[in-house]
C-alpha positions as CSV (number, residue, x, y, z in Angstrom):
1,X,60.7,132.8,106.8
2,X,62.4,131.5,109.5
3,X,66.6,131.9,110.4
4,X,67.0,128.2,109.8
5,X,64.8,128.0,106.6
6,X,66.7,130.9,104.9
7,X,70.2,129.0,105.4
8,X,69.1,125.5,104.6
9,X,67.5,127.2,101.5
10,X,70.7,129.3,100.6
11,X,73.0,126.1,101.1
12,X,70.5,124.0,98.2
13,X,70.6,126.7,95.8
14,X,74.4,127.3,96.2
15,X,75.2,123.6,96.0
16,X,77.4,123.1,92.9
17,X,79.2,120.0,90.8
18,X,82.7,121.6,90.2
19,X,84.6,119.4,87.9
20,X,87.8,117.9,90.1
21,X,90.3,119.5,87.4
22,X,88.9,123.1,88.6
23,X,89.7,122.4,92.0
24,X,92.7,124.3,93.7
25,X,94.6,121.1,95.0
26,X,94.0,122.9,98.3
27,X,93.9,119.8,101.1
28,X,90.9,119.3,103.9
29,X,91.3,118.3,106.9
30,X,90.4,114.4,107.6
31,X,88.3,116.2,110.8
32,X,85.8,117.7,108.1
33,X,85.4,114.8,105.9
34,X,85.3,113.0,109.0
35,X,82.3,115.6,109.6
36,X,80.6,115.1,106.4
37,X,80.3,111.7,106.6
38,X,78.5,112.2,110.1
39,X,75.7,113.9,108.1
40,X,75.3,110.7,105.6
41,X,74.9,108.9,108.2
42,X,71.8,110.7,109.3
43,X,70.1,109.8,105.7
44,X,66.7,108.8,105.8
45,X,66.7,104.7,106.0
46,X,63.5,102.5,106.0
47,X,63.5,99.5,108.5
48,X,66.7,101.1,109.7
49,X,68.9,99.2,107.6
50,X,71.4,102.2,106.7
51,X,73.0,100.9,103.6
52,X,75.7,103.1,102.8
53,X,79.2,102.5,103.0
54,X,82.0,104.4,101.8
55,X,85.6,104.0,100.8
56,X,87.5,107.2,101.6
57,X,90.8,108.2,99.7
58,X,92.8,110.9,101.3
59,X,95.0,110.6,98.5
60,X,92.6,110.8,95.3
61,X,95.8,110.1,93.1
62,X,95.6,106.2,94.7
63,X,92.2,105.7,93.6
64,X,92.6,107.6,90.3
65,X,95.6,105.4,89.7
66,X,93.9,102.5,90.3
67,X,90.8,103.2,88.5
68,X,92.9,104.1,84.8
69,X,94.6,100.3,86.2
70,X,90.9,98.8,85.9
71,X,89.8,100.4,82.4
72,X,93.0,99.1,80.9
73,X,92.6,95.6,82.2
74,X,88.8,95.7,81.1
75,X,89.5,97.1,78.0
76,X,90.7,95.4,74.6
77,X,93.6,96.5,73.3
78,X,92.2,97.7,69.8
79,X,89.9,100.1,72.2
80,X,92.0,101.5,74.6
81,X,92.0,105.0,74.5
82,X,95.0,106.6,76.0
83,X,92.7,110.0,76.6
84,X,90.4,108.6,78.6
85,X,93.3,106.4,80.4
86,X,94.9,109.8,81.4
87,X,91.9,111.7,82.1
88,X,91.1,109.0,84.5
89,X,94.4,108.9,86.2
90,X,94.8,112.6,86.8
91,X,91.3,113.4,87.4
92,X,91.7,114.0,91.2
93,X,94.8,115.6,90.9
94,X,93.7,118.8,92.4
95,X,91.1,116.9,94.3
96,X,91.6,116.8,98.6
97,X,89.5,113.6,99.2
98,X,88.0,110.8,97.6
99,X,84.9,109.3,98.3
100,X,83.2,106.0,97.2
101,X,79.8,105.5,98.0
102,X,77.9,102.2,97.8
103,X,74.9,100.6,98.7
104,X,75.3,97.7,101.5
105,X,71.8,95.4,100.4
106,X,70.7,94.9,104.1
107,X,69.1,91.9,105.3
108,X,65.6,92.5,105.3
109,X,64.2,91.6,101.6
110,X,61.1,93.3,102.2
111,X,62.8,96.5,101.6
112,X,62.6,97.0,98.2
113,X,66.3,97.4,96.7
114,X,65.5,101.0,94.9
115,X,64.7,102.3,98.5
116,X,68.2,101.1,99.8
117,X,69.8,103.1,96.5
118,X,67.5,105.9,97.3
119,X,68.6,105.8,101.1
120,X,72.4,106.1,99.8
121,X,71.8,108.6,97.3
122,X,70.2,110.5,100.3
123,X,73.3,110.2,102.5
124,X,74.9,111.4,99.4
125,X,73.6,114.6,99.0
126,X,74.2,115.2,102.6
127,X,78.0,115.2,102.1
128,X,77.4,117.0,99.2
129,X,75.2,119.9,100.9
130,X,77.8,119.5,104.2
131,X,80.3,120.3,101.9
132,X,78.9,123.5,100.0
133,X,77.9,124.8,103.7
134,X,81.4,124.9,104.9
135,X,83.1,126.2,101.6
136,X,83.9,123.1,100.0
137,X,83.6,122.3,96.3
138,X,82.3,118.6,95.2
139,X,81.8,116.4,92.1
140,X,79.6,113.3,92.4
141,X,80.5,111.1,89.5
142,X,79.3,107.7,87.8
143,X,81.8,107.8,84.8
144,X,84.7,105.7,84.0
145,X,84.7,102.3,85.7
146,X,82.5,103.7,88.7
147,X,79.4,101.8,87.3
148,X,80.8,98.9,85.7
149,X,82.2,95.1,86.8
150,X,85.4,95.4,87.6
151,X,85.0,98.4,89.9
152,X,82.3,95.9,91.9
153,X,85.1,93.4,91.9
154,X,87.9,95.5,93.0
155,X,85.4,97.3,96.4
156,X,84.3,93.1,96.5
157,X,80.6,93.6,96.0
158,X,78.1,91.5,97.0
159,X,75.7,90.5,94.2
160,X,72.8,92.7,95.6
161,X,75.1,95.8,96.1
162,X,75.1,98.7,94.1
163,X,77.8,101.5,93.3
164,X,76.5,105.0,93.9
165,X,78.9,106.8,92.9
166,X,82.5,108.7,93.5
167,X,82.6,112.3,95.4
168,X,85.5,114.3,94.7
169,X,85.5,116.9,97.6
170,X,88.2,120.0,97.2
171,X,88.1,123.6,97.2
172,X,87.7,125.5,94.1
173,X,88.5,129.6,93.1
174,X,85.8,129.8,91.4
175,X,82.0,128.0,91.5
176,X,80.1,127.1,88.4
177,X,76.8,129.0,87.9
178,X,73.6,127.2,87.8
179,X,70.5,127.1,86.6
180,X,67.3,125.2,86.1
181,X,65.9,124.3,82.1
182,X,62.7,123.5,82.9
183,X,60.3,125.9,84.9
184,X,59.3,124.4,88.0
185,X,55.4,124.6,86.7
186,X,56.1,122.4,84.5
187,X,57.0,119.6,86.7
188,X,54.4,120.0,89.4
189,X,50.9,118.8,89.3
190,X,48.6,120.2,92.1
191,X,45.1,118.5,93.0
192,X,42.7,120.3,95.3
């Protein structure tokens, strides 16, 4: 196989979640988020509509703060739980960056609106394979308040606008293994 093959290849089977609380609280520069974000934006995008948008925290502890702030607003007080209200706060402490990734509905209805999600989940995984090629470790999340109301109202979504998700970018000392469950024959079908 080709040069190029080999390293795309090596880069998707390296790529990693590692948790934010295992990164090293080591900082990137703005330059290489900057960077990554250049790569989402070459996501695949039918009628070239380009939904994604994203919200980027170069002080993680700001959003953190503020999303703990929105599950104990949204929250009754009989089910607060102060765990999760502290995991949530400190959970990019040792994160560099904070990203928020959303889908922008574009204005052509044709499009169906899974395609537009697809498109941003795309641009997602660019970051995320940007990231691993230059050393970085990341954590795309849809826990907490990342899926629910009050994170739409506070990033003042439009009704047709989804959340995709939050990336945690850092560096880590250590990368979790991976591995696959399933074998790959079992999810292929092949017709001659």
């Amino acid at each position: 196989m080709d040069n190029v093959f080999a390293t795309i290849s090596s880069i998707i089977h390296n790529r990693r979640s590692t948790k934010p609380v295992t990164m090293n609280g080591k900082k990137i520069p703005d330059e290489q988020v900057h960077a990554l974000l250049e790569l989402a934006d070459w996501a695949p995008t039918h009628g070239f509509t380009e939904p994604w948008r994203f919200v980027v925290y170069a002080n993680p502890a700001n959003f953190c703060h503020q999303h703990a702030e929105l599950y104990r607003q949204s929250v009754t007080a009989d089910n607060f739980d102060n765990g999760t209200y502290n995991k949530l706060y400190t959970q990019g402490d040792k994160a560099s960056h904070v990203i928020i990734a959303v889908m922008k509905r574009g204005n052509l209805p044709k499009i169906p609106a899974m395609e537009e999600i697809e498109a941003v989940a795309c641009a997602v995984q660019n970051i995320l394979l940007g990231a691993t090629a230059i050393g970085m470790a990341s954590f795309w999340s849809t826990g907490g308040m990342i899926m629910k109301q009050p994170m739409r109202d506070f990033l003042n979504l439009e009704e047709e606008d989804h959340m995709i998700g939050v990336i945690y970018l850092g560096y880590a000392d250590t990368q979790p293994n991976g591995n696959r469950i399933i074998p790959l024959a079992e999810k292929i079908k092949w017709i001659g």
